[in-house]
mmCIF file as gemmi writes it, N, C-alpha and C atoms, coordinates in Angstrom:
data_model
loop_
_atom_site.group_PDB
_atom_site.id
_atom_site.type_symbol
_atom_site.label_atom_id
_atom_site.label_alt_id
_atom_site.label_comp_id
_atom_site.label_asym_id
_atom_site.label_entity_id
_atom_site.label_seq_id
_atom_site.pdbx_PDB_ins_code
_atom_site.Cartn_x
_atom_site.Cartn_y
_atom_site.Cartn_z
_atom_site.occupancy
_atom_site.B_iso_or_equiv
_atom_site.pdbx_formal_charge
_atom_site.auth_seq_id
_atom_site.auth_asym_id
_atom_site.pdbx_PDB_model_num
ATOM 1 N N . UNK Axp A 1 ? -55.622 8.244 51.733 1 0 ? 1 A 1
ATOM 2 C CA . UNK Axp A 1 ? -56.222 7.319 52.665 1 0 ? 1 A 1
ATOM 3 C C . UNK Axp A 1 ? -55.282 6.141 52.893 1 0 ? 1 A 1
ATOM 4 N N . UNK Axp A 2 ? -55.188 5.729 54.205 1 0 ? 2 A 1
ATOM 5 C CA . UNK Axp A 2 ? -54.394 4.204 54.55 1 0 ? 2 A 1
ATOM 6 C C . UNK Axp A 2 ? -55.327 3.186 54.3 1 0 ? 2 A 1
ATOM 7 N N . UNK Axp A 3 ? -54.894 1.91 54.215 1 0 ? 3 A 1
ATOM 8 C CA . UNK Axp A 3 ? -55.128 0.908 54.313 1 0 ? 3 A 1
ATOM 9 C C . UNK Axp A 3 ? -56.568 0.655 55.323 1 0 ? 3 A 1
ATOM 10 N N . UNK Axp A 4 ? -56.062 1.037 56.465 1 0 ? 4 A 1
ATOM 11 C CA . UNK Axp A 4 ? -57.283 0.964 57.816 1 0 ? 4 A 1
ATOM 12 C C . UNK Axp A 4 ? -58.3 1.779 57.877 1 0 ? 4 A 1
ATOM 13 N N . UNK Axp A 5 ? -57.732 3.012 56.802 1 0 ? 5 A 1
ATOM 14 C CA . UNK Axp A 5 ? -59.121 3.997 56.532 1 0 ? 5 A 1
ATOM 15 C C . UNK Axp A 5 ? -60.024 3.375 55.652 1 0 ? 5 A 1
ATOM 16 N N . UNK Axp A 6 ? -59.714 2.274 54.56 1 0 ? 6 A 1
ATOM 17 C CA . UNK Axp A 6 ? -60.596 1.986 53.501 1 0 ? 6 A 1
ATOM 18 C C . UNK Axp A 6 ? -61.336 0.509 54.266 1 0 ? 6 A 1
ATOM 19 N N . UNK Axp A 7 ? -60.549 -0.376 54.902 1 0 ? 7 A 1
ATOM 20 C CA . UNK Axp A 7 ? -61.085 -1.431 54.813 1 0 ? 7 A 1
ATOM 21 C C . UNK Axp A 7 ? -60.756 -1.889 56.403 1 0 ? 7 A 1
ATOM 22 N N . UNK Axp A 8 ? -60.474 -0.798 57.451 1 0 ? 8 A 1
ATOM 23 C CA . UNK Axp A 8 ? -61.076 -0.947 58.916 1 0 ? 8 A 1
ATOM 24 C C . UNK Axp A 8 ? -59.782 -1.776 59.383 1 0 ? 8 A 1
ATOM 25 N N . UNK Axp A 9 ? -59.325 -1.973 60.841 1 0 ? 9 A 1
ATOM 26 C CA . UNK Axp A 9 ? -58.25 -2.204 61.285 1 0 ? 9 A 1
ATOM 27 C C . UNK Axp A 9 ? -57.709 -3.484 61.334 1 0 ? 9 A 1
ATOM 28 N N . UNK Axp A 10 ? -58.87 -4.698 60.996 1 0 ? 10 A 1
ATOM 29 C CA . UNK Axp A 10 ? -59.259 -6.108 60.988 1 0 ? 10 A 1
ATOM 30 C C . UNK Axp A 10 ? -59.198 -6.352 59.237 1 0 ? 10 A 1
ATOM 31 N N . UNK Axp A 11 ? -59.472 -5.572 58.361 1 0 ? 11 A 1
ATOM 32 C CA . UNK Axp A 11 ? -59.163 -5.735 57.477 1 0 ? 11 A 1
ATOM 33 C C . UNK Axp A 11 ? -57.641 -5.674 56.496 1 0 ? 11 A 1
ATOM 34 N N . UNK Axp A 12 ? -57.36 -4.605 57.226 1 0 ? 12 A 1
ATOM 35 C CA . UNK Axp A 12 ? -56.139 -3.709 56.995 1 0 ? 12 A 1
ATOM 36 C C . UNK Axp A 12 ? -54.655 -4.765 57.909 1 0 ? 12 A 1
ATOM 37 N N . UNK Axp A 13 ? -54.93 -5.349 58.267 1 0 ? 13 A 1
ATOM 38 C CA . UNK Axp A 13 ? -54.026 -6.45 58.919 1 0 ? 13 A 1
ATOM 39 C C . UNK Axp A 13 ? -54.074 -7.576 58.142 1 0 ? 13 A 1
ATOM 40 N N . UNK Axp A 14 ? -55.008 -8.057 57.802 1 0 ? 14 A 1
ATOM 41 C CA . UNK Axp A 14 ? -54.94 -9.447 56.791 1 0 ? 14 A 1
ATOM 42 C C . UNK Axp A 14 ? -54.597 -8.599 55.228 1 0 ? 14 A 1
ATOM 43 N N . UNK Axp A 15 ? -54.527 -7.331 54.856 1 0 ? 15 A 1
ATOM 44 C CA . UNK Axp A 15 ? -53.849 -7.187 53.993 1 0 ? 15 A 1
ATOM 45 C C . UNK Axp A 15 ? -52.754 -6.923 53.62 1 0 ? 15 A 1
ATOM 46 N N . UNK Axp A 16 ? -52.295 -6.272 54.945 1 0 ? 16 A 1
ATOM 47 C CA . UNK Axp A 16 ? -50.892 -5.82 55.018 1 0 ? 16 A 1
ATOM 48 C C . UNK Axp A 16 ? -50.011 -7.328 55.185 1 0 ? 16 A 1
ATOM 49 N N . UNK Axp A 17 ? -50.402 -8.592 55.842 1 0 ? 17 A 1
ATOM 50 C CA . UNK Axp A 17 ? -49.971 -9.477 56.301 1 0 ? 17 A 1
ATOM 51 C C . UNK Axp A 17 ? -49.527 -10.129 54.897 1 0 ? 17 A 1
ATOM 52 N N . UNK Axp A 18 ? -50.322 -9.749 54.022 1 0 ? 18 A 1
ATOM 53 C CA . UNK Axp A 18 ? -50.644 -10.999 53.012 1 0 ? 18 A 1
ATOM 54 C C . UNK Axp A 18 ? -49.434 -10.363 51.597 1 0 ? 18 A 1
ATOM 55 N N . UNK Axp A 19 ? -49.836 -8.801 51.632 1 0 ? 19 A 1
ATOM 56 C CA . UNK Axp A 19 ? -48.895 -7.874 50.836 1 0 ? 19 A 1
ATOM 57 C C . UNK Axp A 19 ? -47.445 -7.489 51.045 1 0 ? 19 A 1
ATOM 58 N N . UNK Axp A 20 ? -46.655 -8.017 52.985 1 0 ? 20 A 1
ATOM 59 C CA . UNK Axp A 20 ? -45.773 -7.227 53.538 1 0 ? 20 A 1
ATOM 60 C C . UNK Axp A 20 ? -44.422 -7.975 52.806 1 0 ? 20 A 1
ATOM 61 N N . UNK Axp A 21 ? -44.496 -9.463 52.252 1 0 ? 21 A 1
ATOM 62 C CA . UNK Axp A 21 ? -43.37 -10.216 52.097 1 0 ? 21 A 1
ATOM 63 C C . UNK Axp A 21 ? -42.98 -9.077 51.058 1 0 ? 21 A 1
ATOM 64 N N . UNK Axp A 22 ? -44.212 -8.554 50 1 0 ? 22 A 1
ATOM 65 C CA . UNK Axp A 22 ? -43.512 -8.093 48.33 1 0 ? 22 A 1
ATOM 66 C C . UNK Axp A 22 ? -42.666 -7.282 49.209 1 0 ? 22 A 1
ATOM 67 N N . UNK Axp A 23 ? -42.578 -6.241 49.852 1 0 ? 23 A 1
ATOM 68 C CA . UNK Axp A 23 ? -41.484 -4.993 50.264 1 0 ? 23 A 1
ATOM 69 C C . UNK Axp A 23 ? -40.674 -6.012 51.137 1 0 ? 23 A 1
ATOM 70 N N . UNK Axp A 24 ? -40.59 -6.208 51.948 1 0 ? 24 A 1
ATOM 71 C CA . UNK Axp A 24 ? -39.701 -7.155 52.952 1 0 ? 24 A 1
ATOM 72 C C . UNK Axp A 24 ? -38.583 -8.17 52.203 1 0 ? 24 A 1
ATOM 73 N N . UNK Axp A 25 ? -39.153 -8.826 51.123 1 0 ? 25 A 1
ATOM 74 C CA . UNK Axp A 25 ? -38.372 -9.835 50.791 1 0 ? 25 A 1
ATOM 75 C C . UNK Axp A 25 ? -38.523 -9.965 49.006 1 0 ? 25 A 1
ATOM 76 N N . UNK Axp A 26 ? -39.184 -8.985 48.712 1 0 ? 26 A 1
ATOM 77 C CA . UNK Axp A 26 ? -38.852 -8.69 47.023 1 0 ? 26 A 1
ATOM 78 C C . UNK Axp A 26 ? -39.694 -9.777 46.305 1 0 ? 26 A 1
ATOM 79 N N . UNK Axp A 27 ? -40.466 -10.324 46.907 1 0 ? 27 A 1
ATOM 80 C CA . UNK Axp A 27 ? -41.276 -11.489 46.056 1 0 ? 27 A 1
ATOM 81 C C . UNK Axp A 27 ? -42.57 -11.241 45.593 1 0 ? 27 A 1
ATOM 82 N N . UNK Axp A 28 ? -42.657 -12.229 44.795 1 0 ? 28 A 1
ATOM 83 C CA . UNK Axp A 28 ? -44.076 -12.332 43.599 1 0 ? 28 A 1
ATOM 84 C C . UNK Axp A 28 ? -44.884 -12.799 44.454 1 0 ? 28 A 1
ATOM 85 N N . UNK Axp A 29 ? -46.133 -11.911 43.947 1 0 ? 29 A 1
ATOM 86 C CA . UNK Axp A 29 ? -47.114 -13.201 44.986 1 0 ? 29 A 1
ATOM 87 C C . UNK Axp A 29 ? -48.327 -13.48 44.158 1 0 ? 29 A 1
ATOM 88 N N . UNK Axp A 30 ? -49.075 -14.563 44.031 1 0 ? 30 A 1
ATOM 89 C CA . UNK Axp A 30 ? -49.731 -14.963 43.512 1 0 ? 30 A 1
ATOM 90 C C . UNK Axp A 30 ? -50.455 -15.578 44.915 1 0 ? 30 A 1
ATOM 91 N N . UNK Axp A 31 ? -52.331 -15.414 44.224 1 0 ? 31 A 1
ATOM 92 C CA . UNK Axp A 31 ? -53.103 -16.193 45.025 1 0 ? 31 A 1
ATOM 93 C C . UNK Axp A 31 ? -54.897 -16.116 44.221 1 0 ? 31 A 1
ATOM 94 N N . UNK Axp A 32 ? -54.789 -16.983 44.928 1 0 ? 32 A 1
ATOM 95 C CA . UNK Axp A 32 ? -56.556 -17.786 44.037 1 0 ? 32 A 1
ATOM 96 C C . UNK Axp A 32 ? -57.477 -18.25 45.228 1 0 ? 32 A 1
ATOM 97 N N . UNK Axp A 33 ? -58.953 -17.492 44.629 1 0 ? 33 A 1
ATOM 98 C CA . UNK Axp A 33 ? -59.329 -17.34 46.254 1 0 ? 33 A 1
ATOM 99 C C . UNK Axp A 33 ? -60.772 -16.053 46.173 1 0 ? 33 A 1
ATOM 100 N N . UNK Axp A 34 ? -60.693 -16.233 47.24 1 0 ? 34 A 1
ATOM 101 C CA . UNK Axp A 34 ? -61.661 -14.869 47.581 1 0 ? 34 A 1
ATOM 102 C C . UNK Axp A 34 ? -60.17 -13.571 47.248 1 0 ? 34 A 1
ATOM 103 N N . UNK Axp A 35 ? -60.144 -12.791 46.532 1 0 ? 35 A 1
ATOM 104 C CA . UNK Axp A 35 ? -59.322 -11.856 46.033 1 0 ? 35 A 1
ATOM 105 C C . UNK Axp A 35 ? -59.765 -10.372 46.802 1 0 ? 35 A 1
ATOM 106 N N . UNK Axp A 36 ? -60.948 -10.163 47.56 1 0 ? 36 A 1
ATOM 107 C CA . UNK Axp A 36 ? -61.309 -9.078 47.913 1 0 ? 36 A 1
ATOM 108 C C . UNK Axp A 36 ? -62.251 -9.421 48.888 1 0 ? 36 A 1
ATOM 109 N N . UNK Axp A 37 ? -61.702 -8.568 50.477 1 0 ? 37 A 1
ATOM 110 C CA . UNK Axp A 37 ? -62.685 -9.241 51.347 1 0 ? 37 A 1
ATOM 111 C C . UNK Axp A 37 ? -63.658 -8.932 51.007 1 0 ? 37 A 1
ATOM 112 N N . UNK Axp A 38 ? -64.728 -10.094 51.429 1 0 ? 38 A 1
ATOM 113 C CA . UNK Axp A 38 ? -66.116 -10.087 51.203 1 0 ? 38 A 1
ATOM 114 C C . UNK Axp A 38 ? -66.92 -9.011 51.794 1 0 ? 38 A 1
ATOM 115 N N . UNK Axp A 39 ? -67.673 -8.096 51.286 1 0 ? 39 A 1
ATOM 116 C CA . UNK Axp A 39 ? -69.104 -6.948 51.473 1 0 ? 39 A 1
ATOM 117 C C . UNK Axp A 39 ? -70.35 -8.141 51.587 1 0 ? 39 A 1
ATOM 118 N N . UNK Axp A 40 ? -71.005 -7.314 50.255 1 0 ? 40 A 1
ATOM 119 C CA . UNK Axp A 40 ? -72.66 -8.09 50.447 1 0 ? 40 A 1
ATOM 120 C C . UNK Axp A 40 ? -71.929 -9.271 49.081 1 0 ? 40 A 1
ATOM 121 N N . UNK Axp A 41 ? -71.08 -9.088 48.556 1 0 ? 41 A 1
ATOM 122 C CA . UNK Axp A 41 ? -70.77 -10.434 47.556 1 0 ? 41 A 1
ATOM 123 C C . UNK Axp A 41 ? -69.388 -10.457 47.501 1 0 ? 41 A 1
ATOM 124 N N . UNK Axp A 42 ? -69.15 -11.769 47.042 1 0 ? 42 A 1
ATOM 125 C CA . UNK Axp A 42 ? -67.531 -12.172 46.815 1 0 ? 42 A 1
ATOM 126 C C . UNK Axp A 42 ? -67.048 -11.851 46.014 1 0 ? 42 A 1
ATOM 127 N N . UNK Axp A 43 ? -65.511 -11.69 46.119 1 0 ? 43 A 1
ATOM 128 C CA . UNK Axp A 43 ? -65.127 -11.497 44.592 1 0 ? 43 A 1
ATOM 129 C C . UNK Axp A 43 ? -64.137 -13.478 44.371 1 0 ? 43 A 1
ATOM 130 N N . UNK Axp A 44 ? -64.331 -13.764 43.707 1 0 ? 44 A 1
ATOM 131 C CA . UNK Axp A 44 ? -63.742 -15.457 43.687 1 0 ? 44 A 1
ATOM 132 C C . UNK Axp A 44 ? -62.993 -15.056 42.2 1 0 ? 44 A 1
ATOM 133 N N . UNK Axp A 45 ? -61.491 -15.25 42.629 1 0 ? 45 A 1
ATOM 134 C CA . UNK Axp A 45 ? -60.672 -14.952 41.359 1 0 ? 45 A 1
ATOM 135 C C . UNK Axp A 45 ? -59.38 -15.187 41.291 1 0 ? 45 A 1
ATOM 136 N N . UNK Axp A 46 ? -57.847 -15.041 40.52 1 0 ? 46 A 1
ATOM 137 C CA . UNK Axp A 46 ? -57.22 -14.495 40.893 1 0 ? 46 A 1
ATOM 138 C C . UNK Axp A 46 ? -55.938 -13.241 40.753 1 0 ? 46 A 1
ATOM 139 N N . UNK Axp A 47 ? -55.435 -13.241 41.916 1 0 ? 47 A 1
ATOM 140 C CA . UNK Axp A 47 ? -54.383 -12.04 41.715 1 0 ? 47 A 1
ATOM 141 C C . UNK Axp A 47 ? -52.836 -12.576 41.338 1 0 ? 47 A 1
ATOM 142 N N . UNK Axp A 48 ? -52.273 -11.254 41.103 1 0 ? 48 A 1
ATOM 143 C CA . UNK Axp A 48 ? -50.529 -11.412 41.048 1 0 ? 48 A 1
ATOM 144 C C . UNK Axp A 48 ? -50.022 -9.877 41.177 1 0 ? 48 A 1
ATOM 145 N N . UNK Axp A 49 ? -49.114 -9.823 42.15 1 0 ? 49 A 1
ATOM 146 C CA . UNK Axp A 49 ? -48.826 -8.987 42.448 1 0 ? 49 A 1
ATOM 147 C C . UNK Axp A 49 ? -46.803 -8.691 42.491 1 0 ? 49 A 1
ATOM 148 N N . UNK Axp A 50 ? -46.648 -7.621 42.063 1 0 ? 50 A 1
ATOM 149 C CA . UNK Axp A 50 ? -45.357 -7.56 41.763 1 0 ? 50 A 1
ATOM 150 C C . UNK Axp A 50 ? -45.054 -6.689 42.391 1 0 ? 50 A 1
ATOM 151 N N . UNK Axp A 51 ? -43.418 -6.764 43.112 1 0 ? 51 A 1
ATOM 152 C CA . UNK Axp A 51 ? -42.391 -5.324 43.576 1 0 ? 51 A 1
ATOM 153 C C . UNK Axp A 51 ? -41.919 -4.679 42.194 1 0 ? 51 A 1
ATOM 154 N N . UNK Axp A 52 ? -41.819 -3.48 42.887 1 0 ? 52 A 1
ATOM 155 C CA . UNK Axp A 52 ? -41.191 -2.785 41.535 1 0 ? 52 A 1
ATOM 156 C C . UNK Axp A 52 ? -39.972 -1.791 42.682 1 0 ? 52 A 1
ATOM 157 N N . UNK Axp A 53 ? -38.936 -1.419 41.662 1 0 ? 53 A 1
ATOM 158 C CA . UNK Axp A 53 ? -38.162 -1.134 42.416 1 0 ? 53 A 1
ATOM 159 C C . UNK Axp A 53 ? -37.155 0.153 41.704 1 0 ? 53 A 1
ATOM 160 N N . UNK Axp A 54 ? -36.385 1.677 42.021 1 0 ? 54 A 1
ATOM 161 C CA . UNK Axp A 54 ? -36.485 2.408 40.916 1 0 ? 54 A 1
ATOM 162 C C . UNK Axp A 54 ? -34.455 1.861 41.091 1 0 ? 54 A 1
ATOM 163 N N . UNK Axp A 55 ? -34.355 0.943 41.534 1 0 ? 55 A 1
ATOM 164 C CA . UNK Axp A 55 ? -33.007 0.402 41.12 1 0 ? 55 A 1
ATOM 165 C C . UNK Axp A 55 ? -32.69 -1.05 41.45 1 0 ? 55 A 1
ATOM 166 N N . UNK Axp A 56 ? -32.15 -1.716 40.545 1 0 ? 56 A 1
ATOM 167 C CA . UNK Axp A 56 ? -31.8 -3.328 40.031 1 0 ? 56 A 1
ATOM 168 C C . UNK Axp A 56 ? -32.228 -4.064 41.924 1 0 ? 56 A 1
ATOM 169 N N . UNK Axp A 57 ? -31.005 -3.783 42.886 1 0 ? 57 A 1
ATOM 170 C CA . UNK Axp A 57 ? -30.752 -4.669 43.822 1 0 ? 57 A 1
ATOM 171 C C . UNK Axp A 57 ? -31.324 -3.272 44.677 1 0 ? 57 A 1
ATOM 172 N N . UNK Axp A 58 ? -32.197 -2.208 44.496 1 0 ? 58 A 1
ATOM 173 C CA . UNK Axp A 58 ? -32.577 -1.063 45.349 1 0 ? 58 A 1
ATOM 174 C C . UNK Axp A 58 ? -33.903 -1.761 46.402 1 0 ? 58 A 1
ATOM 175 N N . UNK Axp A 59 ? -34.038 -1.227 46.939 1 0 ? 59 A 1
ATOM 176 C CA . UNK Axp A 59 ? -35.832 -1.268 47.96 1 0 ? 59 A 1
ATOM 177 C C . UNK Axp A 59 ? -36.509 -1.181 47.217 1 0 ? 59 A 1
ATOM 178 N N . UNK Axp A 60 ? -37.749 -1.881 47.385 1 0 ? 60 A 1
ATOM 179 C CA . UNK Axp A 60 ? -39.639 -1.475 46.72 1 0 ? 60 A 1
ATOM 180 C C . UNK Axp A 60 ? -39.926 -0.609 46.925 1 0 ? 60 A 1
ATOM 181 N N . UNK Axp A 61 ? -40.504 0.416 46.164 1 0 ? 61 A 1
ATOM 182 C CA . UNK Axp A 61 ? -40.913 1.202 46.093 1 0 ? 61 A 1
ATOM 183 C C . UNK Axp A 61 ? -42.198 1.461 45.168 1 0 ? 61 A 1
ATOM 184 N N . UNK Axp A 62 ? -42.633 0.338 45.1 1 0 ? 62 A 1
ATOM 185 C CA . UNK Axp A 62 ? -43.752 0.179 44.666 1 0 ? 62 A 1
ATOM 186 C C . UNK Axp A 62 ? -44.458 -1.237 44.58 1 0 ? 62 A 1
ATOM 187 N N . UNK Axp A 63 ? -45.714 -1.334 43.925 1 0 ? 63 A 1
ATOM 188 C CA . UNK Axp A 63 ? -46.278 -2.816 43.693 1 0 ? 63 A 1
ATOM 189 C C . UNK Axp A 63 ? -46.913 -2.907 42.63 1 0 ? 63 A 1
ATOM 190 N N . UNK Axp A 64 ? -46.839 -3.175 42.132 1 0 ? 64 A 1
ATOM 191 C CA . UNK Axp A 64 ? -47.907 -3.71 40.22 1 0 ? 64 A 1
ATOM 192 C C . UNK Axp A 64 ? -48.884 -4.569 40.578 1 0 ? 64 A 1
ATOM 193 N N . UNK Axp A 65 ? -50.134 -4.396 40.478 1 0 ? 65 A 1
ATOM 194 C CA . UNK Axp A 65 ? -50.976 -5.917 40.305 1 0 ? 65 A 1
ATOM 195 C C . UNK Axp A 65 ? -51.797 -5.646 39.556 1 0 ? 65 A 1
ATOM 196 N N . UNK Axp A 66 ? -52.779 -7.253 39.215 1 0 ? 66 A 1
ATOM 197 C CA . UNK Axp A 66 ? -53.094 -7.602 38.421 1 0 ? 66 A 1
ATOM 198 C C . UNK Axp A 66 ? -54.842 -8.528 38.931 1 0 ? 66 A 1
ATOM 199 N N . UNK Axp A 67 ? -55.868 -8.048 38.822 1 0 ? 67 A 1
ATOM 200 C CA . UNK Axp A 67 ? -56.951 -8.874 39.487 1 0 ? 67 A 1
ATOM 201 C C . UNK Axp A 67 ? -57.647 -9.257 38.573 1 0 ? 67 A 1
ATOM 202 N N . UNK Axp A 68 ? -58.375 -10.792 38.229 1 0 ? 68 A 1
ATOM 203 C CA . UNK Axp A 68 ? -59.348 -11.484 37.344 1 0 ? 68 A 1
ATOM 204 C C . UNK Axp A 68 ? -59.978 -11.745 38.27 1 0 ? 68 A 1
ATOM 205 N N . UNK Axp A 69 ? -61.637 -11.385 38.348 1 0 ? 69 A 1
ATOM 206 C CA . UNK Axp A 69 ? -62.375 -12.39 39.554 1 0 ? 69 A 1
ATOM 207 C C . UNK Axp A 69 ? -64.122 -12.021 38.829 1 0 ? 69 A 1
ATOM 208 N N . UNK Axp A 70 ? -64.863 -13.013 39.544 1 0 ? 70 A 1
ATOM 209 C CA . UNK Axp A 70 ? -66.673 -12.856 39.245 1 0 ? 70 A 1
ATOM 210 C C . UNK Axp A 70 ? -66.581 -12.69 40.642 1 0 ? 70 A 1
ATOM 211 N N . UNK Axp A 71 ? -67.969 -11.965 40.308 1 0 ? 71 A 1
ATOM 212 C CA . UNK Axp A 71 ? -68.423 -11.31 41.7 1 0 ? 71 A 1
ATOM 213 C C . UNK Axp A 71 ? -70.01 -12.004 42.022 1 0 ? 71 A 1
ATOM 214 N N . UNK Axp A 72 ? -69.614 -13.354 43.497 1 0 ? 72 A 1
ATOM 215 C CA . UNK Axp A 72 ? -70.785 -13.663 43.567 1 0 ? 72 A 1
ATOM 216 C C . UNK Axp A 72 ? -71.886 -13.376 44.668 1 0 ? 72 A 1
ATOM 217 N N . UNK Axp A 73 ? -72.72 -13.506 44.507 1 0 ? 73 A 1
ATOM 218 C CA . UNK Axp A 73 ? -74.023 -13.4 45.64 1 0 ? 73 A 1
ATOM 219 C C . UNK Axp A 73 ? -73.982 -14.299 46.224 1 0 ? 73 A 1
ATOM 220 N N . UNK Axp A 74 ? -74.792 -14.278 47.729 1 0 ? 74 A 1
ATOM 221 C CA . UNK Axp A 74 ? -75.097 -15.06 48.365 1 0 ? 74 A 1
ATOM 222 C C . UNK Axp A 74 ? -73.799 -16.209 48.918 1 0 ? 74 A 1
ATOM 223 N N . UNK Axp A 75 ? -74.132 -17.217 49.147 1 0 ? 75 A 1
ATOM 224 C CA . UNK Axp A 75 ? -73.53 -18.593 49.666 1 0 ? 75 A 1
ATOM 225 C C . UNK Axp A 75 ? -72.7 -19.128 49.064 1 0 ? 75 A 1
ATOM 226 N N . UNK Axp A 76 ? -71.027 -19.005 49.3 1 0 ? 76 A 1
ATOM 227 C CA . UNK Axp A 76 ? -70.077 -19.314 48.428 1 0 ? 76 A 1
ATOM 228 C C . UNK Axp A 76 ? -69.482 -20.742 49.511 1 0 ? 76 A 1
ATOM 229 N N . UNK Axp A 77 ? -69.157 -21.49 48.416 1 0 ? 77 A 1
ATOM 230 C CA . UNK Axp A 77 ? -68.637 -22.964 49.598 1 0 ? 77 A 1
ATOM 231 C C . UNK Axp A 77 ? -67.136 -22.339 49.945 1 0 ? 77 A 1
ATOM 232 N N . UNK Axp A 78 ? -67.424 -23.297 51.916 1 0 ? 78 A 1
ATOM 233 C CA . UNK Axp A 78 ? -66.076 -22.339 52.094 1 0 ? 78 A 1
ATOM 234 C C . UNK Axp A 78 ? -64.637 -22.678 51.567 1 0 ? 78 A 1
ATOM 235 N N . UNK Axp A 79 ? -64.807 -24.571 51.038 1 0 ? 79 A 1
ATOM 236 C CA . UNK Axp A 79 ? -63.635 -24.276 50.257 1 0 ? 79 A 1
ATOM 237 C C . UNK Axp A 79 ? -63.019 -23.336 49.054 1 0 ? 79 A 1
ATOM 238 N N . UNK Axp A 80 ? -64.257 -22.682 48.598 1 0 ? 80 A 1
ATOM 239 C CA . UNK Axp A 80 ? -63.962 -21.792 47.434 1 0 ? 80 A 1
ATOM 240 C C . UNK Axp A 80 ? -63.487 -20.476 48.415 1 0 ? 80 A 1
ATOM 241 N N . UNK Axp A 81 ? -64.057 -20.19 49.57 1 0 ? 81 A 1
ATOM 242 C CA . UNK Axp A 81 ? -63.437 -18.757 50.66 1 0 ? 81 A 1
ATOM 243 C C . UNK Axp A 81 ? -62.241 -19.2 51.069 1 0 ? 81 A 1
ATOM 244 N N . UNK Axp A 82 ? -61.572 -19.928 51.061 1 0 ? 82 A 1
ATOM 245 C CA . UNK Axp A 82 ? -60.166 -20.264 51.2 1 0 ? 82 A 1
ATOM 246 C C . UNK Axp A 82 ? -58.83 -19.647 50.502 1 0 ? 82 A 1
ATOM 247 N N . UNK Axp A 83 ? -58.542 -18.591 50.579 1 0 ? 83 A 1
ATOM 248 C CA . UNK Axp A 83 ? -57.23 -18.233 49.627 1 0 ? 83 A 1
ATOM 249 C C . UNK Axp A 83 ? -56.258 -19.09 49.772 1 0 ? 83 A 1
ATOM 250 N N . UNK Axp A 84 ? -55.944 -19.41 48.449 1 0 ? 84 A 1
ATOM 251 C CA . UNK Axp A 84 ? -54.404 -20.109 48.398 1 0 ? 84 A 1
ATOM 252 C C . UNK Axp A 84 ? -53.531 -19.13 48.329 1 0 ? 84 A 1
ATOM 253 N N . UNK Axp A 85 ? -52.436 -18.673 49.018 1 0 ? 85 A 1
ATOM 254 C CA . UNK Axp A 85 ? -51.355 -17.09 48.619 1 0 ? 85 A 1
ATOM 255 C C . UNK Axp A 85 ? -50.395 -18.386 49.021 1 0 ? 85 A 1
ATOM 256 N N . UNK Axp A 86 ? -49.219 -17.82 47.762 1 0 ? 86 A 1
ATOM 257 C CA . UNK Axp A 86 ? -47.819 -18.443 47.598 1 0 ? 86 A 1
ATOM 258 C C . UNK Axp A 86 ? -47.033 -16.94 46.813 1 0 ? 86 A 1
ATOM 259 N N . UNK Axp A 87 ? -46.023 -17.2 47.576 1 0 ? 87 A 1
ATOM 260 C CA . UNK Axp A 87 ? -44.895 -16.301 47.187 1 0 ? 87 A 1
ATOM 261 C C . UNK Axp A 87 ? -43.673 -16.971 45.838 1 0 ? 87 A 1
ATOM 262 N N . UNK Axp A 88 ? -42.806 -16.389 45.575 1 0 ? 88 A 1
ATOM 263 C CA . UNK Axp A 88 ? -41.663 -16.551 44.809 1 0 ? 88 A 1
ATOM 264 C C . UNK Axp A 88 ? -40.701 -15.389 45.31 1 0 ? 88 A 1
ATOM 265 N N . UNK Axp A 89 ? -39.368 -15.766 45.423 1 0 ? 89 A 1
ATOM 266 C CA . UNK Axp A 89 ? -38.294 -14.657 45.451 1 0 ? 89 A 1
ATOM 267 C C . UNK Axp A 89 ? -38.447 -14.288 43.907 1 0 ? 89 A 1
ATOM 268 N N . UNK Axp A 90 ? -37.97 -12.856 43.695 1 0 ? 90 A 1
ATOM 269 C CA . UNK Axp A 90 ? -37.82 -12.066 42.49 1 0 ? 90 A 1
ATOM 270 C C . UNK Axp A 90 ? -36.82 -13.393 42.192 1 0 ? 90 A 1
ATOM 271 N N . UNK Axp A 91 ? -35.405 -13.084 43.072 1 0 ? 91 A 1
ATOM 272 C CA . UNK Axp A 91 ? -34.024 -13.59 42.921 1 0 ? 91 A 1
ATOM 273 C C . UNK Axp A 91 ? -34.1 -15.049 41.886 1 0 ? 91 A 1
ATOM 274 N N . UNK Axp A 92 ? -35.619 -15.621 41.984 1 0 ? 92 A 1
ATOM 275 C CA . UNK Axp A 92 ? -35.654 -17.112 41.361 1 0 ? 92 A 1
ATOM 276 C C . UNK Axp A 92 ? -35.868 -17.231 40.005 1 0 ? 92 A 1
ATOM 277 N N . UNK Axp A 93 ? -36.167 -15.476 39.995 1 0 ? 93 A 1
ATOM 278 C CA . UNK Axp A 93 ? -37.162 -15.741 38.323 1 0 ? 93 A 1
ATOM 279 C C . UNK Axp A 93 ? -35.791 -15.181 36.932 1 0 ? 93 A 1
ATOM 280 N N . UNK Axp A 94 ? -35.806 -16.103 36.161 1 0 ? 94 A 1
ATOM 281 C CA . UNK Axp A 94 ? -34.744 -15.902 35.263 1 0 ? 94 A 1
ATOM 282 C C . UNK Axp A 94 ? -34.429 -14.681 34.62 1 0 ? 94 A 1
């Protein structure tokens, strides 16, 4: 299944958008937030997500992550529906 098969063509764009830097530009991404678009409840948590790659300076060829979140009902404030997503180059990390 793609992306747009699981979570529809509106969904599947704000994920690809949010996931495309790790392959494109080799970076970490971290974000805190609504972690999973919202159904009938939120998920409020967060992620980190890693390139993986099957050589040193090679292409992604993969992604590692990592999700902590509670899953709430009802009426979440929308500053808490706000994702914070920030990147890092691999290249920065020692």
């Amino acid at each position: 299944m793609t992306l747009e098969d699981i979570l529809g063509p509106e969904g599947a764009a704000v994920v690809t958008g949010r996931w495309l830097p790790l392959v494109e530009h080799k970076q970490v991404l971290c974000m805190k937030g609504v972690v999973y678009l919202p159904t009938d409840r939120t998920a409020i948590g967060e992620r980190l997500m890693l390139p993986l790659s099957d050589e040193a300076d090679g292409p992604v060829t993969g992604l590692l992550g990592m999700t902590v979140c509670e899953w709430h009902r009802g009426e979440v404030p929308e500053e808490v529906k706000l994702s914070r997503v920030k990147t890092l180059s691999v290249s920065m990390i020692p």
